[in-house]
C-alpha positions in Angstrom: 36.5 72.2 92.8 38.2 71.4 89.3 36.6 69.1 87.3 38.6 65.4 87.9 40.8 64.5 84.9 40.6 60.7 83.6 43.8 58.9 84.4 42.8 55.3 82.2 45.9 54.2 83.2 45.3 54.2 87.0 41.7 53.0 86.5 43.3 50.0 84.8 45.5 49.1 87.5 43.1 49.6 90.6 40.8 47.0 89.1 43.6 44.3 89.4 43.5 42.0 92.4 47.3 43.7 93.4 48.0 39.8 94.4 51.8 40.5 93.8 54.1 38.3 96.8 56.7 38.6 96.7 58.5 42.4 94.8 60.5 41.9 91.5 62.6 45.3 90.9 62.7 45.9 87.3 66.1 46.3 85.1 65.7 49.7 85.5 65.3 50.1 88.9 67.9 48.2 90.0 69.9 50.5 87.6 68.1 53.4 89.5 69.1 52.1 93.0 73.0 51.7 91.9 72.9 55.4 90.6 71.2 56.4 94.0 73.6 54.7 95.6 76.8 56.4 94.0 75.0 60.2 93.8 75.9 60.1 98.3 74.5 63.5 98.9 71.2 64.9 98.1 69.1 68.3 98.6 65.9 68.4 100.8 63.1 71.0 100.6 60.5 71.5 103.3 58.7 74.6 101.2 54.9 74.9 101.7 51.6 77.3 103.0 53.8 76.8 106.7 56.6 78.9 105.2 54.2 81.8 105.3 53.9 81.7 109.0 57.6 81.3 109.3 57.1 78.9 112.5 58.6 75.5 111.1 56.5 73.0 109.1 54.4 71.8 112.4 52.9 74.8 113.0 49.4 74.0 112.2 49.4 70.9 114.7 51.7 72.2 117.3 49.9 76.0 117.1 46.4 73.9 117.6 45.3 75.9 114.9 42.0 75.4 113.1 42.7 74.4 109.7 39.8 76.3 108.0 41.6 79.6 109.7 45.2 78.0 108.4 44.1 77.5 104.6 43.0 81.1 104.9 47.0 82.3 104.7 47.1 80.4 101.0 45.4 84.0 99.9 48.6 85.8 100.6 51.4 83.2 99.5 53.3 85.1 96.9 56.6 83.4 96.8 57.7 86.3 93.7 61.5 85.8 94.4 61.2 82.0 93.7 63.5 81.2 90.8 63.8 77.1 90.0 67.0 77.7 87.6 68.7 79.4 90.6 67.7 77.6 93.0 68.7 73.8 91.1 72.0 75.6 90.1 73.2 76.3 93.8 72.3 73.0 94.1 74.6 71.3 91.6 77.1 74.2 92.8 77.4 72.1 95.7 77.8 69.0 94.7 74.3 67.8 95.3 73.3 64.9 92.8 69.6 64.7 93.3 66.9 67.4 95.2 63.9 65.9 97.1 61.4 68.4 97.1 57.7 68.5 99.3 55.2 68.2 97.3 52.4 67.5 99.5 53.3 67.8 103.6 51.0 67.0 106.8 48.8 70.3 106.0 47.5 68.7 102.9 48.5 71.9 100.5 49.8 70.6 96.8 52.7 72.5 95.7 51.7 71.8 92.3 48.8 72.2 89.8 46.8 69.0 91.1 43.4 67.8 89.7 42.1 66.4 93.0 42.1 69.7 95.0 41.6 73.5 94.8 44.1 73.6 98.1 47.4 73.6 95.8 50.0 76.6 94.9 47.9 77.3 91.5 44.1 77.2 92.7 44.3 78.7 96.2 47.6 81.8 95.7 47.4 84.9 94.0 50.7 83.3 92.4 49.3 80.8 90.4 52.2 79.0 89.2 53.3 75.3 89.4 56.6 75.4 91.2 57.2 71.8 91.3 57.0 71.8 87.0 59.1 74.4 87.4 61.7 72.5 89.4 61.2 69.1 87.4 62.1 70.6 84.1 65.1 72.7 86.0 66.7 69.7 87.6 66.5 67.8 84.1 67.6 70.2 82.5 70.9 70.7 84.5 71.3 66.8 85.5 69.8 65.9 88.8 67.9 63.5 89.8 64.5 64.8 90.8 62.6 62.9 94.1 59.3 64.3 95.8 58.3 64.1 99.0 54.3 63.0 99.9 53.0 62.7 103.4 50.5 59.7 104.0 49.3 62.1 106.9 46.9 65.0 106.0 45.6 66.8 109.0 43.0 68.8 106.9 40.8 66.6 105.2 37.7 65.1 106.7 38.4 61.4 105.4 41.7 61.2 106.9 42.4 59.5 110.5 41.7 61.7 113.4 44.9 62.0 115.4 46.0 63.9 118.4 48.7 65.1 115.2 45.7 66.8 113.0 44.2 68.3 116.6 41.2 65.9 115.6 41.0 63.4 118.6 39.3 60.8 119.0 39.1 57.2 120.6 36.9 56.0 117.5 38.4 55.2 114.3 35.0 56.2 112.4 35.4 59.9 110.2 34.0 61.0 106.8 34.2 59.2 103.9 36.7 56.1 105.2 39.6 55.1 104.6 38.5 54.3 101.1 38.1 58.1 100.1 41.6 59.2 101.4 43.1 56.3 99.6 41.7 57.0 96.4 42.9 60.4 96.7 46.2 59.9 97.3 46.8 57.4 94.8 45.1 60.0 92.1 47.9 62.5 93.2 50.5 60.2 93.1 49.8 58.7 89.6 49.0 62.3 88.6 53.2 63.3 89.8 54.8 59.9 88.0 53.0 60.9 84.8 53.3 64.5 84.5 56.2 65.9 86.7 59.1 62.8 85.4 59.7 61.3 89.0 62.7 59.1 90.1 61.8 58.5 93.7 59.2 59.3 95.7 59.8 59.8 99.6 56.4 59.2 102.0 56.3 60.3 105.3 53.4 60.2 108.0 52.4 56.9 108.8 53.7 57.0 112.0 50.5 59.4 113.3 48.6 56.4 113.4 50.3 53.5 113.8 46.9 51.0 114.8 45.4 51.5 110.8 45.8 49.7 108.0 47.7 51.9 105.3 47.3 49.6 102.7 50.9 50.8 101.9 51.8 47.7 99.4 48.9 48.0 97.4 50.0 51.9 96.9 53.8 50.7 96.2 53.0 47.7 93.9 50.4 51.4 91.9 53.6 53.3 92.0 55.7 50.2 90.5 53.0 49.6 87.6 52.7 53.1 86.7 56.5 53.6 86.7 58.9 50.8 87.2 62.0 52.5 87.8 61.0 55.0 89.9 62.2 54.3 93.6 60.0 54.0 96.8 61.7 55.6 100.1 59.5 55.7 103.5 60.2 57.3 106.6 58.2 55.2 109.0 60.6 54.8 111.5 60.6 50.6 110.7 62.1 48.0 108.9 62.1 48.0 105.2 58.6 47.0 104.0 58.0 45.0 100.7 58.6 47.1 98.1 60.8 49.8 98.8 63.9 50.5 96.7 65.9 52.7 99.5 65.8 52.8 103.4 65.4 56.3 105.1 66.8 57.0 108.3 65.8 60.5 110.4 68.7 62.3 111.8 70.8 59.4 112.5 73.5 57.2 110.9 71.9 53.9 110.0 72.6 51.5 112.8 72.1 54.9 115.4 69.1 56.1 117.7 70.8 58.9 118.7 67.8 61.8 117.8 65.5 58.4 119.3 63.5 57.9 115.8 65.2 54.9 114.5 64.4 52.4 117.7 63.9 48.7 116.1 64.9 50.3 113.0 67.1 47.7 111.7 69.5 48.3 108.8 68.9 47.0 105.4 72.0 44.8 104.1 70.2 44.9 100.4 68.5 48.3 99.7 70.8 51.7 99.5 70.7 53.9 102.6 70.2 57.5 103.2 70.0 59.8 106.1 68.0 63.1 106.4 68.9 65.9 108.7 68.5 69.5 108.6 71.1 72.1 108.0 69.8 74.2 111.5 67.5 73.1 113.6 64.2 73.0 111.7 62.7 71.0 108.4 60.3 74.2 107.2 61.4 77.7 107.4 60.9 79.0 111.0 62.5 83.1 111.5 63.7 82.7 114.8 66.0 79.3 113.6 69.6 80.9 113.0 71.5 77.6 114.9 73.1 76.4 111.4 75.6 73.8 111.9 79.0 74.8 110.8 80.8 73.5 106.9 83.0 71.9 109.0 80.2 70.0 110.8 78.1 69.5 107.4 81.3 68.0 105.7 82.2 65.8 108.2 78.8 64.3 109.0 78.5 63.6 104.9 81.7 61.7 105.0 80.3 60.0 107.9 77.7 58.7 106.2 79.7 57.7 103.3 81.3 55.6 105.2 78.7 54.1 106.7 77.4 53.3 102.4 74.9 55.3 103.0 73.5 59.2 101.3 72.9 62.7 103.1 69.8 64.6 102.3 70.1 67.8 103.8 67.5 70.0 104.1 67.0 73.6 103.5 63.3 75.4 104.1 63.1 78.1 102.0 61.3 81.5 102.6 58.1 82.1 102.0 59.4 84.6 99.6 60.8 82.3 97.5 64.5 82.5 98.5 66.7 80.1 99.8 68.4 81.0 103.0 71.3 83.2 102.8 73.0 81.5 105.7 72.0 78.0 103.8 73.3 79.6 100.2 77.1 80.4 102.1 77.1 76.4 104.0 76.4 75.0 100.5 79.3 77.5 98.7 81.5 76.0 100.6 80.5 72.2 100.8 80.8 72.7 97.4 84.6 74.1 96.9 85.3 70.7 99.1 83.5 68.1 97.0 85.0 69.3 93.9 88.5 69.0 95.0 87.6 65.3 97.3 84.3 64.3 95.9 86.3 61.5 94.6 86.6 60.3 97.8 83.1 60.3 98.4 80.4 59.6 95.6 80.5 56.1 93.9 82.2 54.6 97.2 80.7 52.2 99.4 81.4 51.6 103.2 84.9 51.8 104.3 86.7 48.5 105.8 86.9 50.0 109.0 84.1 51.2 110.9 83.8 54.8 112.4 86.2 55.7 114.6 87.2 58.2 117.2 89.9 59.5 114.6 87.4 59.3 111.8 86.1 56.6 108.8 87.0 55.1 105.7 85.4 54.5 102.4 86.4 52.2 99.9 86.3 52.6 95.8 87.9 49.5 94.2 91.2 48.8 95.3 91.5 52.4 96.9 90.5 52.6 100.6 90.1 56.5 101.5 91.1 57.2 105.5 89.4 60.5 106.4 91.3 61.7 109.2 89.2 64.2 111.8 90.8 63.9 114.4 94.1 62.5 115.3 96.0 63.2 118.7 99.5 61.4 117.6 101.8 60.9 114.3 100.6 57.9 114.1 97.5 56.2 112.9 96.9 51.9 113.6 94.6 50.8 111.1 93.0 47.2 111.7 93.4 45.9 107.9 93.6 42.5 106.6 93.9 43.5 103.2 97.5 44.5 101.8 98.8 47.9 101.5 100.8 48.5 98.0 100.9 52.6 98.3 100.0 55.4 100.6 99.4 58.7 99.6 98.0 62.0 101.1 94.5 62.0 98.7 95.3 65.4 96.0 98.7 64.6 96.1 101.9 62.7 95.2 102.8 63.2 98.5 104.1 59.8 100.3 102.7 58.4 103.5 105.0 56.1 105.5 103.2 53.2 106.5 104.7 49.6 107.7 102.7 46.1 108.0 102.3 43.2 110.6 99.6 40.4 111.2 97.7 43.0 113.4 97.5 45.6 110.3 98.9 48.8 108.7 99.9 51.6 110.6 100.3 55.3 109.0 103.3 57.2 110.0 103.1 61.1 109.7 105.8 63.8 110.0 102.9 65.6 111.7 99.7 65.3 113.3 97.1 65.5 110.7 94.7 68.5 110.9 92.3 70.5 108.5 88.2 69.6 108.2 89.1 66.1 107.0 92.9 65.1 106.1 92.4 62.1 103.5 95.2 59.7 103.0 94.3 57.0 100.1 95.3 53.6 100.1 96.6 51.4 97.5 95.3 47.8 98.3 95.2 44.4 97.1 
C-alpha cells in the first residue's frame, strides 16, 4: 500500500461540526448550473477492470464472482490503443459539451493514480498511466466541461455494506472496520479528484444497494462544496433531490417518466437543471455480444426530446478494454454531429418548449423563438395550442415561409406537404 498523502485541507474541514441547514449555492455555482443547463447533451463513459471481461459493468455481482479472483484480471489490463486527445475530439465532433467519465464504479478499481489504494489503473496494470489526468487536461484543453462519475457502492472492500449486490449477504449490518472506515475513504478520494484532476461535477451512484443505512450523504456534499464551491453535485439514487445537489439525474427516462421503472416517486425538480442518462445500445460497460445500437435517427430524436422537456442527454459509450471507442459508437456520434451543427441552435441554450410532447413531436423555446420539431406528422396541417402571438414562421435553416393563421384556440401551421426527415423544425416568431 502507498504511503497516504496529507490533504490539510480536508483534515481542516472534517473537524468542523458540518452544522450547515439549510445549502447556499455559491456565485459560481449558480453560474455553473446555468452553463450546465445550456451545454443539453453530454458524453458518458462506463470504462473500468469490467471492460476486460467484456460482459458489461455488472459482471462481478451478476457472474457471483469472487472479488480476490476478479482483481486478479487488473494484471492483464493494457488498454495501449487509448488515446484521450482522440477520444475528447470525437467528442466535441459531435456536439457533446461536457464528458462524464467513471472514475471509480461498484468494483472499487480507481481509474486514476489514487493515494488511498493500490487497486487503481497505475498501481495494479502493467499500463501504469493515469487516464483520467489524461482526459482532464484533454477536455480542457479542447473546451469541455469535465464531470466524474463515483459509486458510493464498492463491492470489494471489507468495510463496505454487505449486500446481496457485492455477493456478501447478510441479515446483520456489522462488517470490518464500519461505516466510519469506508467513509473516510471515500471522502479522501474525492477531495483527492477536486484538487488534482480540475472537476466541475461529480455524478454518485450506488446508494440504492442499501437503502436501510445511513450514507451520511450531506455531510459528504456540504466536503465537496468546501473544497470546491462551484463544482456541481448530481446523484443517481433514484429519489427526490436531496439538500445539496446542483442537478437532478434521471436513469433512462424523461423526467416526469417511469418507463425503464427506476424513477418511481422520483419527482421532478422545478429549481435544479435536469439530465437523463441512457446508453447508446443496450449496456453501460462494454459487453462483446451488445451490437443492439439504437439508430441516429432514434439518438437525435430522443436528445430533442429531452430538450424539450429542459432537460440534458448523457449518453453513454463503454469503451474497449483496448482502449478504443466503439466503432459502431464512433459512426452514431459522426452523424449526431453533422445534425447539431446545422440545428444545434435549436437545441443548446433552450429551455422547455410551450407545448408539451406530443404524438407529432416537441417544442423548445429560446427567447421569443419557439422551435416545433416535427417527427411525425400524418396531415398538412399542424394545430398548435398557443396563447402567445405568432409574428413569423419559418422552416428553421431557411427563409422559407410557413403559412400559419390564428384564433382564440391557437396557431395552426399550414404545409404544402407533409413534413418528413429525422426532425422537420419550423421556428416561431412570438411575442
Amino acid at each position: 500500500m502507498k504511503k497516504l498523502i496529507s490533504l490539510a485541507l480536508l483534515l481542516a474541514i472534517s473537524a468542523t461540526s458540518f452544522a450547515q441547514k439549510s445549502y447556499q449555492p455559491s456565485e459560481g455555482n449558480l453560474k455553473a448550473r446555468q452553463e450546465f443547463a445550456d451545454s443539453k447533451f453530454g458524453i458518458f463513459l462506463h470504462w473500468g477492470l469490467y471492460s476486460m471481461f467484456a460482459q458489461g459493468e455488472w459482471y462481478l455481482s451478476k457472474g457471483k464472482l469472487s472479488h480476490q479472483e476478479y482483481k486478479k484480471a487488473a494484471d492483464a489490463f493494457y488498454p495501449h490503443r487509448f488515446d484521450a486527445k482522440a477520444w475528447v475530439k470525437a467528442f466535441k465532433d459531435a456536439g457533446a459539451k461536457y464528458i462524464c467519465f467513471t472514475s471509480r464504479h461498484h468494483d472499487g478499481f480507481s481509474m486514476w493514480n489514487t493515494a488511498y489504494s493500490d487497486y487503481d489503473i497505475v498501481d495494479a496494470t502493467p499500463y501504469g498511466k493515469d487516464v483520467l489526468k489524461a482526459l482532464s487536461k484533454e477536455c480542457k484543453k479542447q473546451g469541455l466541461a469535465f464531470h466524474l462519475y463515483y459509486s458510493h457502492a464498492d463491492w470489494g472492500r471489507s468495510d463496505y455494506f454487505p449486500s446481496k449486490s457485492s455477493n456478501k449477504v447478510t441479515d446483520k449490518d456489522k462488517f470490518e472496520g464500519g461505516y466510519e472506515s469506508y467513509f473516510k475513504f471515500m471522502n479522501n478520494q474525492l477531495t483527492e479528484l477536486l484538487t488534482k484532476y480540475d472537476v466541475d461535477a461529480l455524478w454518485f451512484d450506488g446508494m440504492w444497494d442499501r437503502r436501510s443505512v445511513n450514507w451520511r450523504i450531506q455531510e459528504q456534499y456540504e466536503l465537496i462544496h468546501a473544497v470546491k464551491p462551484e463544482c456541481l453535485i448530481g446523484n443517481n439514487h433514484h429519489l427526490p433531490a436531496i439538500e445539496g445537489e446542483d442537478f437532478q439525474i434521471f436513469e433512462r427516462d424523461l423526467p416526469g417518466e417511469n418507463k425503464a421503472g427506476f424513477s418511481k416517486g422520483q419527482t421532478v425538480s422545478d429549481r435544479l437543471p435536469l439530465e437523463t442518462c441512457q446508453t447508446m445500445n443496450g449496456m453501460w460497460g462494454y459487453k462483446v455480444a451488445d451490437q443492439n445500437y439504437k439508430s441516429t435517427e432514434y439518438l437525435i430524436r430522443y436528445l430533442v426530446s429531452i430538450s424539450g422537456k429542459g432537460a440534458n442527454l448523457l449518453l453513454n459509450i463503454g469503451p474497449q478494454p483496448n482502449g478504443e471507442l466503439p466503432a459502431t459508437a464512433l459512426a452514431r456520434l459522426k452523424e449526431m454531429g453533422e445534425w447539431l451543427r446545422a440545428n444545434g441552435e435549436t437545441v443548446y441554450g433552450t429551455t422547455a418548449g410551450d407545448i408539451p410532447a406530443q404524438e407529432w413531436g416537441v417544442t423548445t423555446r429560446k427567447g421569443n423563438r419557439l422551435f416545433v420539431h416535427i417527427f411525425d406528422l400524418k396531415a398538412k396541417e399542424l394545430q398548435l395550442p398557443l396563447s402567445c402571438k405568432v409574428t413569423k414562421a419559418l422552416v428553421y435553416g431557411s427563409k422559407s415561409k410557413v403559412k400559419f393563421s390564428q384564433n382564440a384556440t391557437g396557431t395552426t401551421l399550414h404545409f404544402d406537404e407533409v413534413p418528413s426527415g429525422i426532425d422537420y423544425i419550423v421556428e416561431l416568431v412570438t411575442k
